[in-house]
BAGUTOR-491210 format. One line per 10 residues: number of its first residue (from 0); their letters; for each residue x, y, z of C-alpha. Coordinates in Angstrom, 3 decimals, decimal comma. Layout:
<nodes>
NUM) A) X/Y/Z  ...
</nodes>
This chain:
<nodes>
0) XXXXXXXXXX) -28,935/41,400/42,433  -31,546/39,049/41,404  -32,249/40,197/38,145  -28,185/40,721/37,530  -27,441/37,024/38,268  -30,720/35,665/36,285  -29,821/38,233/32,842  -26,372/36,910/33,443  -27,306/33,188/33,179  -29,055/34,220/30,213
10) XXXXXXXXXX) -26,453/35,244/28,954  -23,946/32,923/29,434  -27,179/29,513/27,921  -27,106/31,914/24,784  -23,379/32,632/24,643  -23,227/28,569/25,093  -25,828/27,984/22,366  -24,530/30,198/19,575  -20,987/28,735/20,573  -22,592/25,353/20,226
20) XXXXXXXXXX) -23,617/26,289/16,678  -26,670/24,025/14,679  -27,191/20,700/15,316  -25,579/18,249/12,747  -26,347/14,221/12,339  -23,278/12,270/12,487  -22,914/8,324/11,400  -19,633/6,705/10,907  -19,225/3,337/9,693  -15,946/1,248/8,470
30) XXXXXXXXXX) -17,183/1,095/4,743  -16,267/-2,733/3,888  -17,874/-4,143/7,756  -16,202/-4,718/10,881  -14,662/-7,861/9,864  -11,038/-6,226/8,759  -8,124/-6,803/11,185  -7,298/-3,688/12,991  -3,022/-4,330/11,733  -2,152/-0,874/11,115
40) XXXXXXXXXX) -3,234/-0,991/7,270  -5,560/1,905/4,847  -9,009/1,802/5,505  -12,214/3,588/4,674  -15,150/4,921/6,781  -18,204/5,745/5,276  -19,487/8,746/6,801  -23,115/10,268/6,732  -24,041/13,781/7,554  -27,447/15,336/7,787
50) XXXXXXXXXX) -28,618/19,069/8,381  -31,309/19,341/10,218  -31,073/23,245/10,430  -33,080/25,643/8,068  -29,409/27,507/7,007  -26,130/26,442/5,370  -24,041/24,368/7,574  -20,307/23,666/6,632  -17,159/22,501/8,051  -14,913/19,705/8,154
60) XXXXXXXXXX) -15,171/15,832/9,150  -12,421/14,631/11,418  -11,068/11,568/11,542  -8,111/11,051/14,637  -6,275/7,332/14,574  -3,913/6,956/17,561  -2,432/3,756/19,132  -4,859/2,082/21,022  -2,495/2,128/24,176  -2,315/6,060/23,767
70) XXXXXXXXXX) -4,967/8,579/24,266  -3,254/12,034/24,070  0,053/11,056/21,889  0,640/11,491/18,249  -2,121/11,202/16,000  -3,031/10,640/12,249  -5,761/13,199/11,450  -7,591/13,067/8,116  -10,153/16,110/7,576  -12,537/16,330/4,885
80) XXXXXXXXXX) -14,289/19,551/4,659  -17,981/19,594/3,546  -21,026/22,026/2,930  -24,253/21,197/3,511  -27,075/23,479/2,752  -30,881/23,866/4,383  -31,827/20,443/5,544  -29,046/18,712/2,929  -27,653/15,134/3,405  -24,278/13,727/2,192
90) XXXXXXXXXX) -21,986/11,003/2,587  -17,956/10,972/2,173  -15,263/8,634/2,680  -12,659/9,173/4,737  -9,267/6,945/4,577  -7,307/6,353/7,849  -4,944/3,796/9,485  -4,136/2,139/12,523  -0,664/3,450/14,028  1,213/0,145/14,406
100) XXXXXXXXXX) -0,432/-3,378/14,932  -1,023/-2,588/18,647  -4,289/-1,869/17,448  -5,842/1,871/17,131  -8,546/3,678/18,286  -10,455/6,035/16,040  -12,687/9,321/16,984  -15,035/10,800/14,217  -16,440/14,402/14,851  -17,226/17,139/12,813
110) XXXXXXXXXX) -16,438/21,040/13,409  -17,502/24,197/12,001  -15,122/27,067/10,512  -14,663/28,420/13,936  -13,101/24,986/15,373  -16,439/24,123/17,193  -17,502/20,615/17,510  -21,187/20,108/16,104  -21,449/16,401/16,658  -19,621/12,937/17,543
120) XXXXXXXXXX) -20,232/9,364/16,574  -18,653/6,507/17,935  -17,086/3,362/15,647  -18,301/-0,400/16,432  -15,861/-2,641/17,373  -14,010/-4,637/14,758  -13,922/-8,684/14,860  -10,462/-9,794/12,868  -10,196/-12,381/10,681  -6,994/-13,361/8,414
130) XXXXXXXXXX) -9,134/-13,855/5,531  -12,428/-11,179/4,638  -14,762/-11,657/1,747  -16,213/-8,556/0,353  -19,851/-9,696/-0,852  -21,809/-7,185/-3,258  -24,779/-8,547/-3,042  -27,360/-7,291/-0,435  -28,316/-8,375/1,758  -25,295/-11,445/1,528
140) XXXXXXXXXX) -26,254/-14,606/1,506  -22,713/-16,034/1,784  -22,804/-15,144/5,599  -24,261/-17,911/6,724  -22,883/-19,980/4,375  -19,290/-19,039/4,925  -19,308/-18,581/9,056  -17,352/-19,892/10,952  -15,584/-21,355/7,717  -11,759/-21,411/8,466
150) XXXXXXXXXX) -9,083/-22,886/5,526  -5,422/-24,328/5,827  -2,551/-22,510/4,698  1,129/-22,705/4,261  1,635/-18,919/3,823  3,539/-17,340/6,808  4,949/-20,593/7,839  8,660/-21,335/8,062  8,848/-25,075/7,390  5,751/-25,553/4,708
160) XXXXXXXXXX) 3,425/-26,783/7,487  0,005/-26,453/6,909  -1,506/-24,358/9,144  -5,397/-23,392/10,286  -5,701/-20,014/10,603  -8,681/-18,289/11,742  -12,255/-17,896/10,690  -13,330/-16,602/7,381  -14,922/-13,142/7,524  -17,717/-11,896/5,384
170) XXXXXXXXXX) -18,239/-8,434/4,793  -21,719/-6,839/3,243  -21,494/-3,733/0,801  -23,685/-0,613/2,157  -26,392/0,504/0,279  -28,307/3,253/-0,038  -31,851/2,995/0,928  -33,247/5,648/-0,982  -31,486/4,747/-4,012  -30,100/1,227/-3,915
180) XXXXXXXXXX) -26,766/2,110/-5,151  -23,332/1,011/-3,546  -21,320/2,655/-1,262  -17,861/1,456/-1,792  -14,309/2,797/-2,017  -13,449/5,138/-4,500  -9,674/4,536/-3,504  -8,019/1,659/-3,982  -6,798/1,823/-0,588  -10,314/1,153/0,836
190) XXXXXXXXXX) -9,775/-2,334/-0,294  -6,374/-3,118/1,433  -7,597/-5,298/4,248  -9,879/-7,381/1,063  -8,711/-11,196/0,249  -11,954/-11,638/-2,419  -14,329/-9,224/-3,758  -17,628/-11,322/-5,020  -20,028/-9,607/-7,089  -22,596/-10,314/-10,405
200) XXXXXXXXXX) -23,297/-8,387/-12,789  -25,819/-6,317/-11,741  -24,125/-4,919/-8,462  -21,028/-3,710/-11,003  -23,629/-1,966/-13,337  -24,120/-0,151/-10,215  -20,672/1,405/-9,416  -19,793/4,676/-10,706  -16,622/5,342/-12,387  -14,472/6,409/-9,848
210) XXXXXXXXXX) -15,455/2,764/-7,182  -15,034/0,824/-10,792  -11,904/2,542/-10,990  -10,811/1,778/-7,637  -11,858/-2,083/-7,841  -9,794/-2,176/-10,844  -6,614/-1,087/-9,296  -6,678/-3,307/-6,604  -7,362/-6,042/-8,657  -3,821/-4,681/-10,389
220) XXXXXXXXXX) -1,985/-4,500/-7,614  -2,998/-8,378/-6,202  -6,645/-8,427/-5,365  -8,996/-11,066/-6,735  -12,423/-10,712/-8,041  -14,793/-13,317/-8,638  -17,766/-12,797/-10,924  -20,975/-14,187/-11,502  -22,496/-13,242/-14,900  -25,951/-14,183/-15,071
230) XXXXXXXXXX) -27,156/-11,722/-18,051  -26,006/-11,626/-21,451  -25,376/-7,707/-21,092  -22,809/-8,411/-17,984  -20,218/-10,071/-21,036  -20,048/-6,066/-22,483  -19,435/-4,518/-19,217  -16,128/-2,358/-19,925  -14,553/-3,346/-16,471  -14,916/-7,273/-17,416
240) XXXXXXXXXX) -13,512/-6,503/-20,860  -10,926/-4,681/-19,005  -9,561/-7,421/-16,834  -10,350/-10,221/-19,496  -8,532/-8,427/-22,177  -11,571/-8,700/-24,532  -15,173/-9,750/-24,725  -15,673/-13,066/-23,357  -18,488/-15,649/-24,270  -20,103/-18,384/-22,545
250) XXXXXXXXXX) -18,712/-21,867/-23,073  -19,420/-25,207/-21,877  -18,371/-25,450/-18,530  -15,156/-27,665/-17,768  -15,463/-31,476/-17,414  -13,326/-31,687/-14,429  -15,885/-29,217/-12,408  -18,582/-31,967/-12,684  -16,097/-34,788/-11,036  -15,809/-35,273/-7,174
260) XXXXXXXXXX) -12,994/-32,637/-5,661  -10,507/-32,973/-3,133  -10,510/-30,816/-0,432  -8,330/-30,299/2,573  -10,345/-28,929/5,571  -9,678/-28,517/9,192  -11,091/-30,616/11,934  -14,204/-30,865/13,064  -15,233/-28,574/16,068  -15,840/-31,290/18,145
270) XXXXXXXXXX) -12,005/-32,427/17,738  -9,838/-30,894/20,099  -5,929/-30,180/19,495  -3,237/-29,861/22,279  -1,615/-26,296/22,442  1,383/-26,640/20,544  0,626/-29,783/18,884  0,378/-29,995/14,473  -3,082/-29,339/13,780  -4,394/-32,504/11,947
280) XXXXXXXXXX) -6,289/-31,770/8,589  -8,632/-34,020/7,119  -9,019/-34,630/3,447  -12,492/-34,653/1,926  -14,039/-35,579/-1,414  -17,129/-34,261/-2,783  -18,764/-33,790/-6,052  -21,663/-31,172/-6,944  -25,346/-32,639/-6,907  -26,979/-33,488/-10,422
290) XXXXXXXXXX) -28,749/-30,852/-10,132  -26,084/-28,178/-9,733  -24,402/-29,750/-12,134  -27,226/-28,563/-14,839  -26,396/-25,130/-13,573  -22,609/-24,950/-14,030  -21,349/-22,651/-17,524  -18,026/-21,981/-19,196  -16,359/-18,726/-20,388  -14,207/-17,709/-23,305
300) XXXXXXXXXX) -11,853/-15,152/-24,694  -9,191/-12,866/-23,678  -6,879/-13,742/-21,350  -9,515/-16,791/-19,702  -7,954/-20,220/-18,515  -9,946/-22,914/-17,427  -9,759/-23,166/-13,379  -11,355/-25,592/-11,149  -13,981/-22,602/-9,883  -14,743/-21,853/-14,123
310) XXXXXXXXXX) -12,579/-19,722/-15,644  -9,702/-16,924/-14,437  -7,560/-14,210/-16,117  -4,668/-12,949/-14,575  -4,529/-9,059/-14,496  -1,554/-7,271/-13,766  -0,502/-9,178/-10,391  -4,327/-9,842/-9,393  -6,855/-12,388/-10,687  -9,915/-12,225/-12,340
320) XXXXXXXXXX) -12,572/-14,957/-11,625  -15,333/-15,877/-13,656  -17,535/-18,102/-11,248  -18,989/-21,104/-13,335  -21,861/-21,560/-10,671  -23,771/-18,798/-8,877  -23,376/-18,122/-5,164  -26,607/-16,501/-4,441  -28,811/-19,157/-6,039  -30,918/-21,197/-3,741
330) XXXXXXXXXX) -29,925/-24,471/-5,444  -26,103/-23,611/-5,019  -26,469/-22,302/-1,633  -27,888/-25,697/-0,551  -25,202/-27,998/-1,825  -22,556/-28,956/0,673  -20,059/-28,758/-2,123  -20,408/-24,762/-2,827  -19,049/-24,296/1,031  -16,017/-26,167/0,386
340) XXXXXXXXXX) -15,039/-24,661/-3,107  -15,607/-21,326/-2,035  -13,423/-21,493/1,030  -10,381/-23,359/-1,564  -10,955/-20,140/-3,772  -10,423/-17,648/-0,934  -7,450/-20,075/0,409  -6,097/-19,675/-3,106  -6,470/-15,906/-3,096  -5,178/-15,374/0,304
350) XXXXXXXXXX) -1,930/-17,786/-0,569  -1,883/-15,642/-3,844  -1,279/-12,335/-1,790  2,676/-12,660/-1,603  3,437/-12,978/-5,028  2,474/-8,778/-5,384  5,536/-7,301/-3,417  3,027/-3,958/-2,916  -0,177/-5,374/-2,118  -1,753/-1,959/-2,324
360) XXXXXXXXXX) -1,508/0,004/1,598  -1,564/-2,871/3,473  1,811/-2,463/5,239  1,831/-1,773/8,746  3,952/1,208/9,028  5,935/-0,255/12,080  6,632/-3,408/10,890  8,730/-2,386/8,056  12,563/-0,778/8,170  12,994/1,821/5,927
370) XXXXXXXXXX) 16,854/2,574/7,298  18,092/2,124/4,131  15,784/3,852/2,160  16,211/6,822/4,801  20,478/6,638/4,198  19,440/6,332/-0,064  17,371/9,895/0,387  18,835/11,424/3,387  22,016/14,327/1,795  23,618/13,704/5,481
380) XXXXXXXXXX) 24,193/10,652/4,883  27,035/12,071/1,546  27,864/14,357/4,368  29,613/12,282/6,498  32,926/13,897/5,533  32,556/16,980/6,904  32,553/15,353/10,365  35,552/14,014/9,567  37,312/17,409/8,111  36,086/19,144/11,435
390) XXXXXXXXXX) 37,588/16,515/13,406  41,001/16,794/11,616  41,073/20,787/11,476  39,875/20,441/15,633  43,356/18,460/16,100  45,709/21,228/13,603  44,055/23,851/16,111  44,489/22,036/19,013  47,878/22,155/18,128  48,479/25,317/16,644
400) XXXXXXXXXX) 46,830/27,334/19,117  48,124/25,796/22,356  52,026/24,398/21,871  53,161/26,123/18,960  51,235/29,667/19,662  52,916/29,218/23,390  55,932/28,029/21,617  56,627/31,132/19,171  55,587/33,642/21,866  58,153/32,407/24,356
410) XXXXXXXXXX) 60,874/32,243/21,963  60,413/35,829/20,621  60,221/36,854/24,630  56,923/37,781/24,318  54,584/34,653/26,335  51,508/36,875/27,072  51,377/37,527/23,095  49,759/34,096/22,569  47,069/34,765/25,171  45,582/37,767/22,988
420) XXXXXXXXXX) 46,445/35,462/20,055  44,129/32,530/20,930  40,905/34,040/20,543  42,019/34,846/16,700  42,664/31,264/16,477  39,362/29,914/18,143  37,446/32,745/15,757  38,953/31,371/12,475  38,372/27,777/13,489  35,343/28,238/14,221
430) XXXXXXXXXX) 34,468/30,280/11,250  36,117/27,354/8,743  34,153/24,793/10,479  30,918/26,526/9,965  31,961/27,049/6,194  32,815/23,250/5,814  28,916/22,309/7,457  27,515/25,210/4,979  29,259/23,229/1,957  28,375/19,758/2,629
440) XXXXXXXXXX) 24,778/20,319/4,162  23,808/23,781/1,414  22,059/26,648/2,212  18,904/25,389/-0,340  15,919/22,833/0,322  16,154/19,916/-1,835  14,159/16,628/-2,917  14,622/12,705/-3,273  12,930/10,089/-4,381  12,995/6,264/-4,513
450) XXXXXXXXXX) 9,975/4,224/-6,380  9,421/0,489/-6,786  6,701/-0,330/-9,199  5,140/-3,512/-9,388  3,488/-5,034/-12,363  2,551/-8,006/-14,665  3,896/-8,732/-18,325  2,089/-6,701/-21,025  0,477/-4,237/-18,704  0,449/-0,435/-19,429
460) XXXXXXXXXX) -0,083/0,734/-15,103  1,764/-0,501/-12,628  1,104/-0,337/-8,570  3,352/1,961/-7,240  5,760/2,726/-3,779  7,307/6,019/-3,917  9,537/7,869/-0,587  9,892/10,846/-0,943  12,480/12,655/1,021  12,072/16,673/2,409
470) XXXXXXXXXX) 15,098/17,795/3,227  15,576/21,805/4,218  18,613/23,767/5,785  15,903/25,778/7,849  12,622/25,236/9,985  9,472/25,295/7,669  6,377/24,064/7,469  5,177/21,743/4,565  2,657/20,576/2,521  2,887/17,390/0,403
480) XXXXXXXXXX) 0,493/16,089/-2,068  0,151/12,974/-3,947  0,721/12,660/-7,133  -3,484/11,876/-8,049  -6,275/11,728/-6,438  -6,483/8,111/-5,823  -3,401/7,698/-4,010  -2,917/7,782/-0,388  0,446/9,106/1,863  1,365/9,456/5,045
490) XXXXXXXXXX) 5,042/9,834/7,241  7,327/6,782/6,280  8,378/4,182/9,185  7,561/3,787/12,714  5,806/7,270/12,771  3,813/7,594/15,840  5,902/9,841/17,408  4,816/12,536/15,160  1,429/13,844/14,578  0,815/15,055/10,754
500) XXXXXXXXXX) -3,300/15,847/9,351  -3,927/14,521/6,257  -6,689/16,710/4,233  -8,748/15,198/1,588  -9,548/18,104/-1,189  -10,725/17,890/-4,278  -7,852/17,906/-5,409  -6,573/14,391/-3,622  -5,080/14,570/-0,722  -2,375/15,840/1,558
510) XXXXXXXXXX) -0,359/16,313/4,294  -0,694/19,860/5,408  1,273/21,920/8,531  4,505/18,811/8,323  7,319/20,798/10,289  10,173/20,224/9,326  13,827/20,598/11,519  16,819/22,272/10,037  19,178/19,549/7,920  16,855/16,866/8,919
520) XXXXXXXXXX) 15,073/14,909/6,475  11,203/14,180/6,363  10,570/10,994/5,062  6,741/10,496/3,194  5,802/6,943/2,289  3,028/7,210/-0,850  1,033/4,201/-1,943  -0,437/5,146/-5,467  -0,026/3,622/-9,321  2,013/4,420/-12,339
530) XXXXXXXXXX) 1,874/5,176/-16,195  4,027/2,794/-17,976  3,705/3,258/-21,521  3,151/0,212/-23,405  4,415/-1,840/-20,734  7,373/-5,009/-20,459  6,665/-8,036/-22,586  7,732/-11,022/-21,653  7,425/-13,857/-23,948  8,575/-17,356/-24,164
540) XXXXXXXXXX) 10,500/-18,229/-26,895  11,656/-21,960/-26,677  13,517/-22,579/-23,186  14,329/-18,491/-23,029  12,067/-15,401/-22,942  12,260/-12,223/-25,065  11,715/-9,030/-23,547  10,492/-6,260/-25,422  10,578/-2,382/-23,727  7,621/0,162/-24,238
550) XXXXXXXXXX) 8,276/2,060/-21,467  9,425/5,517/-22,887  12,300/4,891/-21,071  15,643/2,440/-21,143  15,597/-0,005/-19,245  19,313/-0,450/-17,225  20,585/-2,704/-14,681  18,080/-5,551/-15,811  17,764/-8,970/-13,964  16,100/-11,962/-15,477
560) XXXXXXXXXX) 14,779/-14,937/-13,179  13,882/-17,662/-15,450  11,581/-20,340/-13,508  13,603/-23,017/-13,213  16,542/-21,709/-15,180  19,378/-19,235/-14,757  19,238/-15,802/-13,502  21,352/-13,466/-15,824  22,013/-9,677/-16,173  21,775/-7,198/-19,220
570) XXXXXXXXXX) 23,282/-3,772/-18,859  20,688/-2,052/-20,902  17,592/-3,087/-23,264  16,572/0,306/-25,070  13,056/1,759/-25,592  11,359/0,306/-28,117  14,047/-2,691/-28,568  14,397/-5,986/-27,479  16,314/-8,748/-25,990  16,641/-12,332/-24,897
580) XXXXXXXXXX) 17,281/-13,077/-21,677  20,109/-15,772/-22,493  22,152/-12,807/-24,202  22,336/-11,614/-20,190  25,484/-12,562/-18,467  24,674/-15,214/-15,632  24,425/-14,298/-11,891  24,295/-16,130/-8,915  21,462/-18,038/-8,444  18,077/-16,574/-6,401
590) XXXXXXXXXX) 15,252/-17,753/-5,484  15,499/-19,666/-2,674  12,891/-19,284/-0,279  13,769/-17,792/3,395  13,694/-21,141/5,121  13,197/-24,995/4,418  10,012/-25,241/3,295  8,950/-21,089/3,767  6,838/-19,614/1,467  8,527/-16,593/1,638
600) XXXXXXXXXX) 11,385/-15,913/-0,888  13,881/-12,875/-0,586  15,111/-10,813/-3,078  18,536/-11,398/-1,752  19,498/-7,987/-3,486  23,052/-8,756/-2,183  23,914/-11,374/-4,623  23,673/-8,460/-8,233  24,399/-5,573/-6,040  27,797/-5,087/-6,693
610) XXXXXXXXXX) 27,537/-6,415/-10,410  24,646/-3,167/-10,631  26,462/-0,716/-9,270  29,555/-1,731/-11,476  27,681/-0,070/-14,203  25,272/2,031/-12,642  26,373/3,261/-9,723  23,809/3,431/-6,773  21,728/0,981/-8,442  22,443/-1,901/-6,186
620) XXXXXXXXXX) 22,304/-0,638/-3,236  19,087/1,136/-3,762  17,766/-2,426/-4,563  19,211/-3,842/-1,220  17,316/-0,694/0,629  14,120/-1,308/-0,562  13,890/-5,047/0,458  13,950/-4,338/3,793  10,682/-2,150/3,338  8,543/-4,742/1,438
630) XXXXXXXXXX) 6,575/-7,015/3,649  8,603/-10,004/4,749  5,929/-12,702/3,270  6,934/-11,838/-0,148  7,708/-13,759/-2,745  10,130/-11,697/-5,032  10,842/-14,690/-7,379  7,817/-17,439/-7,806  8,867/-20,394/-8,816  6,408/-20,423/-11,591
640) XXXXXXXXXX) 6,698/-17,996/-13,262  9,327/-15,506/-14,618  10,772/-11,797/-13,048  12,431/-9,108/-14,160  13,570/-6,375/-12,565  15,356/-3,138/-13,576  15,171/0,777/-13,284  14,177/3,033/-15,465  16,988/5,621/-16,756  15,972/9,504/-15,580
650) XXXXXXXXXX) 13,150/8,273/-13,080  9,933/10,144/-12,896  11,270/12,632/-14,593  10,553/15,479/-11,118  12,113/18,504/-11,240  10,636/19,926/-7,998  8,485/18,133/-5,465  6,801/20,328/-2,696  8,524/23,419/-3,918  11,965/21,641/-3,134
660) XXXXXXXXXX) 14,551/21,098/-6,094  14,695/17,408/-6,949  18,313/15,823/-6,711  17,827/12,752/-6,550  14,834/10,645/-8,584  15,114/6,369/-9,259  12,747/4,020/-10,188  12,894/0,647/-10,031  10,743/-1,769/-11,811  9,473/-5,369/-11,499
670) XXXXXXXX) 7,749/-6,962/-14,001  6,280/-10,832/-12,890  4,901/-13,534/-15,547  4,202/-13,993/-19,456  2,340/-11,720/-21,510  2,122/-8,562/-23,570  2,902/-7,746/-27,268  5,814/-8,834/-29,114
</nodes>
């Protein structure tokens, strides 16, 4: 009996060891720091997997986001399979989100084929701050420099009060240490939680094309990037001539950097404020030492504009900045002045945020109401009077069947006739009433979509908002990918109740195993970019603007927001023609901001919506659904410069989306600012 219970615990350690499968080394890290707020918004974690074993390991790293207050509800899971062989290494990126802005918690594993779990790793906790500086350099010496820092700000307020907001935090980028190159995003999403990226030349001679290609599209969609171009060869890098618009060369610096600045800080430490009570700022001049002062140098070309931090091109809705002193030099570092003006540059980008309405995946999924976008893609909602036939044909056999059946039996002397009678009627009934559901709700799967892009004047790509509606008349299960790589997706709305795995390919990703309910409508929110041809231009002319289409497309329904001037309407500007935006017919007047003072200014959809759908019909109210699902810090119209917006005539162009007949496929476009070719 011995030896039975001893072979049987052998057993049972080997049965547990081969079960176990080979050991696996297992390091997750958020890849831009701990410093991004945990709101709900895309991130990135930079995971790193070793072998140990002498065979082929492979399998799939698992990434499960749930709502901090929940530890067995729904779930976000993102997988990423990988393959390691005989004592390989590798490192992936995995994008996520928090489920709300409860906060989330986040469990990294990785599993074999068989479901196994090889190993765990555990994420460190995050530190929020409103604003976070992404530094390239490493190790960064704008840490100490910058902590603690904190700015004022009007954005988010309702009555223009200036307002302290938290500290400033400062982000390192990983490195490799065997080879010393960068680990950063190669989606644009990774940088959605990102107010500045700071970097020289020699850290972006360092990214590959896809992280240059990411960097690049956030800067499109509202980031800002500040430079510091200390080599000749940096002025030829293709991503500066990118976002410059040509080759720029060094200039004198500007006069007005050399003169003492104004800056308005926040009280000292040692200055205490009652809860409740206006927080008093102080204003403080400075000027950079002589010495500093030798340092500072000028750009030209392109797109540049002198700016009180060097020079700056706008691209798309983001900002290009080409720093006129150097952040990691000792000299710079040491004057006080280099503190303040890099805190009024990241105040400056941070207030610069609203003006993209689709600051790329940085919406928090339950902060934003997509009811009207769900009644623009849902069919039941051109259903509705089916419900109503039903209710009319219940009352004609309510009738029929019960008075009148008993009715005409008694008078022919038959009563008990109707009695055999009334299950003919309550058979037929029932029979039209199923035939009136099967013709307004169809026996076939079908498609919708609704897009917003977002863009500057001139520019050929666009960020991009698309829902995308799944509508079948039966159970199935589905699988929905974006439309490239680079994009991200995810279910649309307050979506915690249902759990959904997102798997990253190589391909792109997503959502596999989505189960859908029969004449119910899955709703998928993807954040991604958009081919626009040659683009919108917008140029002044005078006191008016001409607009010139390259889109491919018409342009129809368009509204014009001058700065400072009228708002008008055009019913159509063709591709490849142009227009003035006097020849419009004038609308009511928008762009007032939400509140006295707010930064915040609707698109108060309401006041063209019924002058859209005149024409086109649809039009307006698909504008007044999407507001609602754009952050509420927007500003749709800036004062200072001017907006269209209009949709393009066909859409996308989707026939089929998912396997699923398209019915349904509008674009609408906003185009903010000057620029482009005439």
């Amino acid at each position: 009996m011995l030896r039975a219970i001893l072979g049987l615990a052998v057993a049972l350690f080997a049965s547990t060891t081969h079960a176990a499968g080979p050991a696996l080394v297992l390091d997750a890290t958020p890849l831009l720091g701990v410093a991004a707020p945990d709101d709900g918004s895309w991130r990135s974690l930079h995971v790193r997997l070793e072998n140990p074993d002498n065979q082929r390991l492979s399998g799939s790293v698992v990434v499960e986001s749930r709502a901090a207050w929940s530890r067995s509800g729904p779930a976000l899971t993102t997988e990423v399979p990988f393959s390691l062989g005989p004592h390989g290494k590798a490192t992936l990126e995995a994008p996520t989100h928090g489920l709300g802005p409860g906060g989330a918690s986040f469990r990294v594993f990785a599993r074999d084929a068989n479901g196994n779990t090889l190993s765990e790793a555990t994420l460190p906790a995050t530190h929020p701050n409103e604003a976070i500086v992404l530094d390239l350099t490493t190790p960064s010496r704008l840490v100490p420099l910058l902590r603690n820092a904190s700015f004022p700000s009007r954005r988010g307020t309702r009555f223009g009060l200036r307002t302290v907001l938290g500290s400033i935090g400062v982000s390192a980028a990983l490195e490799d240490p065997s080879t010393g190159d960068l680990w950063l995003p190669e989606r644009a999403s990774g940088y959605s939680a990102v107010t500045l990226v700071v970097a020289s030349g020699r850290e972006l001679s360092k990214l590959d094309d896809a992280e240059q290609m990411a960097l690049t599209n956030w800067v499109l969609a509202g980031g800002a990037l500040a430079l510091a171009l200390d080599r000749p060869e940096d002025l030829a890098h293709p991503l500066v001539e990118a976002l410059v618009g040509a080759r720029p060369a060094r200039d004198t610096a500007p006069a007005s950097l050399s003169s003492a600045a104004t800056f308005v800080v926040p009280p000292e430490e040692t200055e205490s404020v009652a809860p409740g009570a206006k927080t008093p700022l102080r204003v403080l001049r400075l000027a950079p030492s002589a010495e500093l002062r030798k340092r500072f140098v000028g750009y030209r070309g392109g797109n540049l504009h002198e700016t009180p931090f060097g020079a700056a091109a706008s691209y798309g809705l983001g900002e290009l900045h080409l720093l006129a002193f150097d952040p990691r030099d000792a000299v710079t570092l040491a004057d006080p002045w280099t503190r303040h003006k890099l805190t009024a540059l990241i105040e400056q980008a941070y207030d610069r945020q609203p003006l993209s309405t689709l600051l790329h995946s940085s919406a928090t999924p339950g902060d934003l109401n997509i009811d009207g976008v769900r009644r623009e893609l849902d069919p039941n909602q051109a259903t509705r009077w089916t419900i109503i036939a039903s209710a009319i044909l219940l009352l004609v056999y309510a009738g029929l069947a019960g008075p009148v059946n008993f009715y005409l039996a008694a008078r022919r002397g038959r009563p008990l006739r109707a009695l055999w009678q009334l299950p003919l009627w309550s058979a037929a009934t029932l029979c039209i009433v199923m035939l009136i559901g099967l013709l307004g709700k169809g026996v076939a799967g079908r498609a919708r979509r609704l897009s917003l892009f977002d863009t500057g004047a001139g520019m050929t790509r666009a960020a991009a908002l698309r829902f995308r509606g799944f509508y079948a008349s039966s159970s199935r299960e589905l699988s929905v990918r974006a439309g490239r790589r680079e994009h991200v997706l995810d279910v649309a709305g307050a979506s915690t109740d249902v759990s959904r795995n997102l798997l990253i390919d190589r391909d792109g990703p997503r959502l596999a195993g989505l189960r859908t309910k029969p004449w119910q409508t899955v709703l998928i929110r993807e954040d991604g970019f958009a081919e626009l041809s040659g683009g919108v231009s917008v140029l002044p002319v005078g006191n008016d603007f001409l607009i010139k289409n390259r889109t491919a497309r018409d342009l129809i329904g368009v509204v014009v927001h001058s700065p400072g001037g009228p708002t008008t309407y055009l019913r159509r500007i063709r591709d490849g023609a142009s227009a003035r935006a006097s020849d419009g017919i004038p609308l009511p007047a928008v762009g007032t901001p939400a509140a006295p003072g707010a930064t915040a200014i609707p698109l108060d959809a309401t006041r063209f919506a019924a002058t859209l759908d005149k024409d086109y019909p649809g039009l307006g109210r698909a504008w007044t659904a999407i507001e609602p699902a754009i952050g509420a810090e927007t500003e749709w119209w800036p004062a200072d410069a001017p907006v269209l917006i209009a949709a393009l005539e066909g859409g996308e162009g989707k026939l089929t989306d998912s396997g699923l007949a398209v019915d349904y496929d509008r674009v609408l476009l906003r185009v903010v600012g000057e620029g482009g070719a005439p």
